[in-house]
NUPA-69401 format. One record per residue (C-alpha): residue number from 1; x, z, y; residue in three letters; chain. Coordinates in Angstrom, 1 decimal. Layout:
residues N
   num        X        Z        Y   residuo   cadena
   NUM        X        Z        Y       ALA        A
...
END
This chain:
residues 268
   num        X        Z        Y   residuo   cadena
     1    -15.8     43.8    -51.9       UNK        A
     2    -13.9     43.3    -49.0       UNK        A
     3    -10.7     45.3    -47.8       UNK        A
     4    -12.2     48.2    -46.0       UNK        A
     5     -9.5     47.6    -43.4       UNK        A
     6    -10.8     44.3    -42.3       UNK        A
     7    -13.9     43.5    -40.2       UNK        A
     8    -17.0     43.5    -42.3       UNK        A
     9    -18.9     40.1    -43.0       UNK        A
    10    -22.3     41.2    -43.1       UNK        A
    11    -23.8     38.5    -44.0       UNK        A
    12    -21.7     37.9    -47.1       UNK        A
    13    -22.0     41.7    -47.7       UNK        A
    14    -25.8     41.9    -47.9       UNK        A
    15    -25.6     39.2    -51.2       UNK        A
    16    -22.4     41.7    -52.3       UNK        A
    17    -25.1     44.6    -52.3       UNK        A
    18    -27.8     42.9    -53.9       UNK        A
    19    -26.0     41.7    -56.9       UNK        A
    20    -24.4     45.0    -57.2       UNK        A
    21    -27.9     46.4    -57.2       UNK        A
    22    -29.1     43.8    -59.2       UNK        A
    23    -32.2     43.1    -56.9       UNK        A
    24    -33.6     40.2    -55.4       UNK        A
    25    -37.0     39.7    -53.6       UNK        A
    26    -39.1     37.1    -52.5       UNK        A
    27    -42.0     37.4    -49.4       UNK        A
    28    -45.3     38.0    -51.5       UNK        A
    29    -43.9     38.6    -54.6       UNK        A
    30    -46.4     38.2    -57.5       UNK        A
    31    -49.2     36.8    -55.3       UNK        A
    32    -47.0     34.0    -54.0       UNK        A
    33    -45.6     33.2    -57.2       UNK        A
    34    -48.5     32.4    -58.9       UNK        A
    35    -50.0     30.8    -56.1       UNK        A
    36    -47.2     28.4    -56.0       UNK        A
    37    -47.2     28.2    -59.6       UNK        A
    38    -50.7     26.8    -59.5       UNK        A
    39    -50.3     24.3    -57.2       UNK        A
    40    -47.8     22.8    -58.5       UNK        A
    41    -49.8     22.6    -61.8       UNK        A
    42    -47.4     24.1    -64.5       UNK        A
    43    -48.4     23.4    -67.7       UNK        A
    44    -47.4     24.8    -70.9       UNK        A
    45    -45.7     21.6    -71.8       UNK        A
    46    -43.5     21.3    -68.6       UNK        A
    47    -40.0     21.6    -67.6       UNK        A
    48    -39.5     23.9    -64.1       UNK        A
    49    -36.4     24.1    -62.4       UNK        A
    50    -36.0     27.9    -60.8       UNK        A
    51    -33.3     27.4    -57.4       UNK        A
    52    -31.9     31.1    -57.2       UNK        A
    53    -33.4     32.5    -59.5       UNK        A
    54    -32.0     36.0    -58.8       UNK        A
    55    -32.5     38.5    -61.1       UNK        A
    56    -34.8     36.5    -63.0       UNK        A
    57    -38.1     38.3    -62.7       UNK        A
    58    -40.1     34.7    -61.5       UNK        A
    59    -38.8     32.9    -64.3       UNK        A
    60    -39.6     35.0    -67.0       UNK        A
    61    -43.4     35.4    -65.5       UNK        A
    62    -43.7     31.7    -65.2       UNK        A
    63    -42.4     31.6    -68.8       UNK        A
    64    -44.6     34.2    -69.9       UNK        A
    65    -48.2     33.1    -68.0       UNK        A
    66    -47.5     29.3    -68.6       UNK        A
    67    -45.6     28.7    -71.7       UNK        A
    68    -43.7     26.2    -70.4       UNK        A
    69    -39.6     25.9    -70.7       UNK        A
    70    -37.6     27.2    -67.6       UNK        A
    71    -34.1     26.6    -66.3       UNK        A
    72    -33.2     29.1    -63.7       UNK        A
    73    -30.0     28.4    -61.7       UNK        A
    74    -28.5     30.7    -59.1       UNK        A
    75    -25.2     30.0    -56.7       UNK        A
    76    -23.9     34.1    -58.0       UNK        A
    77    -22.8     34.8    -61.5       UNK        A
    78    -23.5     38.5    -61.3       UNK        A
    79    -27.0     37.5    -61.2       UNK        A
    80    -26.9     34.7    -63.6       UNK        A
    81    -25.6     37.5    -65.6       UNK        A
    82    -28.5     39.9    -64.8       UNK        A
    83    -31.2     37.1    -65.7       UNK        A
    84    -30.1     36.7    -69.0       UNK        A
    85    -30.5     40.0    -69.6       UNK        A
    86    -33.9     39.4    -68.7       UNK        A
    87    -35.0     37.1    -70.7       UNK        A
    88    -33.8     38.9    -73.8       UNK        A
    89    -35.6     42.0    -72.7       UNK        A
    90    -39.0     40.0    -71.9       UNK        A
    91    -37.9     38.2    -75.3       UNK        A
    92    -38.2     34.7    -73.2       UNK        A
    93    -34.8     34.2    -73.8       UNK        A
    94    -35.9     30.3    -76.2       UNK        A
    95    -38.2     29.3    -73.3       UNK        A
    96    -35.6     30.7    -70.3       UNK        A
    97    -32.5     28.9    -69.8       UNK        A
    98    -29.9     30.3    -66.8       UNK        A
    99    -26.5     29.3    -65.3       UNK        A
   100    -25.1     28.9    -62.0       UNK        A
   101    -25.9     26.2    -60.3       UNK        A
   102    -26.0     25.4    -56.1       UNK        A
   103    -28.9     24.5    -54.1       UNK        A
   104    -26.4     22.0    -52.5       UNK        A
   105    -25.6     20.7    -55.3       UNK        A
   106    -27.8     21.0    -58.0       UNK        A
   107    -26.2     20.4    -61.8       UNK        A
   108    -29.0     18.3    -62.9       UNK        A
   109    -29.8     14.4    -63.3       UNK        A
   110    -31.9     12.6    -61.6       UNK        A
   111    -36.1     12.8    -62.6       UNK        A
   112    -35.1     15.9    -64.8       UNK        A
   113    -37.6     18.2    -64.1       UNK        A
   114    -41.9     18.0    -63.9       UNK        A
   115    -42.0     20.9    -61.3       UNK        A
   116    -39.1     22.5    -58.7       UNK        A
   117    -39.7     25.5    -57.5       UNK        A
   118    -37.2     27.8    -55.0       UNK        A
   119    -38.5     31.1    -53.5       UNK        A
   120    -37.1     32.9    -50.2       UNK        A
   121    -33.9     30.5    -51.4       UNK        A
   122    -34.0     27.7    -49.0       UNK        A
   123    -33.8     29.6    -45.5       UNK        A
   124    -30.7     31.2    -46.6       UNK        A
   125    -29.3     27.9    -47.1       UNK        A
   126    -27.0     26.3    -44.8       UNK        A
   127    -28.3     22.9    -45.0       UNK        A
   128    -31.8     22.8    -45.9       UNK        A
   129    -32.3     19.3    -45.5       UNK        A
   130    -29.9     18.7    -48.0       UNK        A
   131    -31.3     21.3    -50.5       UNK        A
   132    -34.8     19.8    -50.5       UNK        A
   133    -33.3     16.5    -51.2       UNK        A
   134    -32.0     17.8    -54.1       UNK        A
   135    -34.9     19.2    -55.4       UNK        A
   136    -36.7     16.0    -54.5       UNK        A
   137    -33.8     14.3    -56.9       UNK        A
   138    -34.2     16.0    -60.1       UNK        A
   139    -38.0     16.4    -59.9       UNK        A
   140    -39.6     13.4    -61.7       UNK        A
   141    -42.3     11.1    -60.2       UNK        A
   142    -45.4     12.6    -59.9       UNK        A
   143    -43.7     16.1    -60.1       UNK        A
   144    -44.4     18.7    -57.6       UNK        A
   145    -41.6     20.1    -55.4       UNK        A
   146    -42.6     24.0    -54.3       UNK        A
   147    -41.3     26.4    -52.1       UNK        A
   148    -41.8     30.2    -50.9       UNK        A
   149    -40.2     30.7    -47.6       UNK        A
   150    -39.5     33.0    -44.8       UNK        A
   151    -42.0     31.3    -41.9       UNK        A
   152    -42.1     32.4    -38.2       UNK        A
   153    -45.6     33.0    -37.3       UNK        A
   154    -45.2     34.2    -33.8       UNK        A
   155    -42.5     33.5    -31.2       UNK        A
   156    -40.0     36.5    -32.4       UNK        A
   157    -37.7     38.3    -30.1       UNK        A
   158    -34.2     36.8    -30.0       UNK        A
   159    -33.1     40.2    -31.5       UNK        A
   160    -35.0     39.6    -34.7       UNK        A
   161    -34.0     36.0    -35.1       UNK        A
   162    -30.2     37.3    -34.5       UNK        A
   163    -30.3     40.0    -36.8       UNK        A
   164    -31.7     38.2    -39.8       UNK        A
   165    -28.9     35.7    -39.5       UNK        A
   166    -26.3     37.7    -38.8       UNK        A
   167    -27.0     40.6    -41.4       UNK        A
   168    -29.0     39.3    -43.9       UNK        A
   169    -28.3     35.4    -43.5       UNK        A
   170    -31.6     33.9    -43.3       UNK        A
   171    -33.0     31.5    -41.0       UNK        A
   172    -36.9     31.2    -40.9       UNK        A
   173    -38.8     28.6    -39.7       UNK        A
   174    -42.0     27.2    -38.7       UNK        A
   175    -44.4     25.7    -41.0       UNK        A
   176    -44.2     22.9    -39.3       UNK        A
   177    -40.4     22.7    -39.6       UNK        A
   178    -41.2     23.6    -43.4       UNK        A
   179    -43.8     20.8    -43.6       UNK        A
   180    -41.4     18.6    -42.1       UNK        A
   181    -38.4     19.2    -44.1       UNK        A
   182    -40.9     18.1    -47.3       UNK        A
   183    -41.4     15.0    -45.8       UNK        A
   184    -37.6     13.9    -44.6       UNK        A
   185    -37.1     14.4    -48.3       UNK        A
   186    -39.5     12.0    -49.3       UNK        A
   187    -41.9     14.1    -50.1       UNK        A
   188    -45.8     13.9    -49.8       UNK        A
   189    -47.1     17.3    -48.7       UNK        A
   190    -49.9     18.4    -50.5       UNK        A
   191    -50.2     22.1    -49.6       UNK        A
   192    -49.4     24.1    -46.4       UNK        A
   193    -50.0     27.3    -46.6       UNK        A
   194    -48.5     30.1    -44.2       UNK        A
   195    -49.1     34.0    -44.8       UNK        A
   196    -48.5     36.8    -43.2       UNK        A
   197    -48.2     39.9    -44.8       UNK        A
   198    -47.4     43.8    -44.4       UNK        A
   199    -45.0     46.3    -45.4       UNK        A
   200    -47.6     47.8    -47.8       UNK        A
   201    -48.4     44.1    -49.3       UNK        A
   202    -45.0     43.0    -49.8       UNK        A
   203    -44.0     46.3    -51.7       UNK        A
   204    -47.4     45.9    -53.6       UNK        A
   205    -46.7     42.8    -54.6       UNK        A
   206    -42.8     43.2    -55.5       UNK        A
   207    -44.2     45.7    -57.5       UNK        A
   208    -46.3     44.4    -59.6       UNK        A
   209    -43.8     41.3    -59.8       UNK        A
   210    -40.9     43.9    -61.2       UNK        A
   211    -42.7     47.7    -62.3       UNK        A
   212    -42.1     50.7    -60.6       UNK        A
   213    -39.2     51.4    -62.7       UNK        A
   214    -37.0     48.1    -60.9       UNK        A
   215    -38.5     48.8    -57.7       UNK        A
   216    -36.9     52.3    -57.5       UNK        A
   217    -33.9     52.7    -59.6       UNK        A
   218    -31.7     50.7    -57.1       UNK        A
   219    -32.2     53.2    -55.1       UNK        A
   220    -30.3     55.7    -57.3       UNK        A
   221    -27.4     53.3    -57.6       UNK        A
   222    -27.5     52.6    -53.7       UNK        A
   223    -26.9     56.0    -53.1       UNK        A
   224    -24.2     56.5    -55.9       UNK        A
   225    -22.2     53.8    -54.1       UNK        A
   226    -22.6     55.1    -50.6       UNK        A
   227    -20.9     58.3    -51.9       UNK        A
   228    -18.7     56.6    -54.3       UNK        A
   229    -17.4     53.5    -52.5       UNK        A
   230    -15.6     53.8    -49.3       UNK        A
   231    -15.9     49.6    -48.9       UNK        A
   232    -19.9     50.0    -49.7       UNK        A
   233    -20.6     53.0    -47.2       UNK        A
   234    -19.2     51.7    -44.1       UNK        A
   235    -21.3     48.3    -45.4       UNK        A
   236    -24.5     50.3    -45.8       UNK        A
   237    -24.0     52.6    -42.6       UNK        A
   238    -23.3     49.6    -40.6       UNK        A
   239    -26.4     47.5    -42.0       UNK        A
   240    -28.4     50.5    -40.8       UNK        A
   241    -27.0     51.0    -37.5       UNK        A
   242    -28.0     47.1    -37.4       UNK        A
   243    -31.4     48.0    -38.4       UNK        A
   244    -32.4     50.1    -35.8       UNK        A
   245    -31.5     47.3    -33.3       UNK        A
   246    -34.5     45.5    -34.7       UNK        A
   247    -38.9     46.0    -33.9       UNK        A
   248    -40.6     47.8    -36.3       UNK        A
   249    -43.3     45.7    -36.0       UNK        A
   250    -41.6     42.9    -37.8       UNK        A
   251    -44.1     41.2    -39.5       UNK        A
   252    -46.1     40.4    -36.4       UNK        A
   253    -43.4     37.6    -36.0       UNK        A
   254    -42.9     36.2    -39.5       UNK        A
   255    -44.4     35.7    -42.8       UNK        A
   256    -43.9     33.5    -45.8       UNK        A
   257    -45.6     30.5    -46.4       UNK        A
   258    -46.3     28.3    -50.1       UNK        A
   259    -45.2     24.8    -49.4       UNK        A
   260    -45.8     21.9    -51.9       UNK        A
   261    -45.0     17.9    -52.0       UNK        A
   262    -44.8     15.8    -54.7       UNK        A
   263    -43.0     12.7    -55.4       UNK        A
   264    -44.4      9.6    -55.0       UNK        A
   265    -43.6      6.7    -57.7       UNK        A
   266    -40.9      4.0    -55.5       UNK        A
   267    -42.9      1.8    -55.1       UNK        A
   268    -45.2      3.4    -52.6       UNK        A
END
């Protein structure tokens, strides 16, 4: 963590927390997963590429349901780390591959993979044009290219589009600005899908995604920190002065949303 001296970087603090916690989530959880899953038609004898894998939960389900081989690549070693663990646990660990790897700048070859897939990954991502190129470039021809994201669905108040990118660092955007990104890659978009959700859905669905087990016992840890770590609780208290800035009503304004393109052969 940061010297506790020094201004804190929120945004760089909220990723800090989260792989100290060992958590990650994605809008829809379960639900979306699979939906994505099955439009992008995994098979059991496919190769999908996991960007940001996190903690590993959606890579050892796809695994698991599918039978196919995963490679799961996130930016932060703690939770490359925490994924391997994983997959011995869920005893997918010959079908699961991790290691850090960049959205940016994906450690792959060209055509490598039948399916991409990147949840809740992309809108935290600097460049996003860039990122889906990449996932355009190591997804073979006639392979599917799928994301979850973070998708406005009503004109938010500036407050809420300033808090998520100043706390938490993510940048939603339309579906048509999703749709669109798909396309610049190259793409051909076969699935636009936006969703919008509620607080009761999202921890339904994180839940069964996880267990009740993962869904709560960060919250033991969070709280041994805050009285534990001077660095973590002036993070924590500050993130939830933040929060209070915010509407509660949040998910009037944004969503997620399952988009899908494939990769059309050159020459068409």
């Amino acid at each position: 963590m940061q010297n506790p001296h020094h201004d804190i970087d929120l945004r760089e603090s909220y990723f800090e927390l989260q792989s100290s916690l060992g958590i990650t989530n994605h809008m829809g959880g379960l639900e979306a997963t699979e939906e994505l899953a099955e439009v992008c038609h995994i098979r059991n004898d496919g190769y999908v590429l996991d960007v940001g894998c996190g903690v590993g939960a959606a890579a050892c389900f796809i695994a698991e349901k599918y039978g196919c081989r995963v490679m799961a690549v996130d930016i932060r070693e703690e939770m490359v780390a925490r994924s391997r663990e994983r997959t011995q646990e869920r005893d997918v660990d010959d079908m699961v591959t991790v290691q850090v790897g960049d959205a940016l700048n994906l450690p792959f070859e060209d055509s490598q993979f039948d399916v991409v897939l990147s949840e809740s990954v992309t809108a935290f991502v600097i460049d996003k044009k860039r990122a889906v190129g990449e996932y355009r470039r190591v997804v073979r021809e006639g392979g599917f290219v799928g994301i979850n994201e973070t998708t406005w669905i009503a004109q938010p108040p500036e407050s809420l589009v300033e808090y998520l990118s100043r706390i938490m660092g993510v940048e939603p955007e339309s579906p048509e600005r999703w749709e669109a990104l798909l396309k610049g890659a190259g793409l051909k978009v076969v699935t636009v899908r936006p969703r919008r959700t509620t607080y009761l859905h999202q921890f339904s669905n994180e839940l069964k995604m996880v267990g009740l087990k993962e869904v709560f016992s960060p919250w033991g840890r969070l709280i041994s920190l805050f009285f534990t770590d001077p660095v973590y609780r002036k993070v924590i208290k500050e993130m939830t002065r933040e929060a209070t800035k915010i509407p509660l009503n949040v998910f009037d304004y944004f969503g997620y949303g399952v988009y899908v393109g494939t990769r059309q052969p050159a020459q068409e």
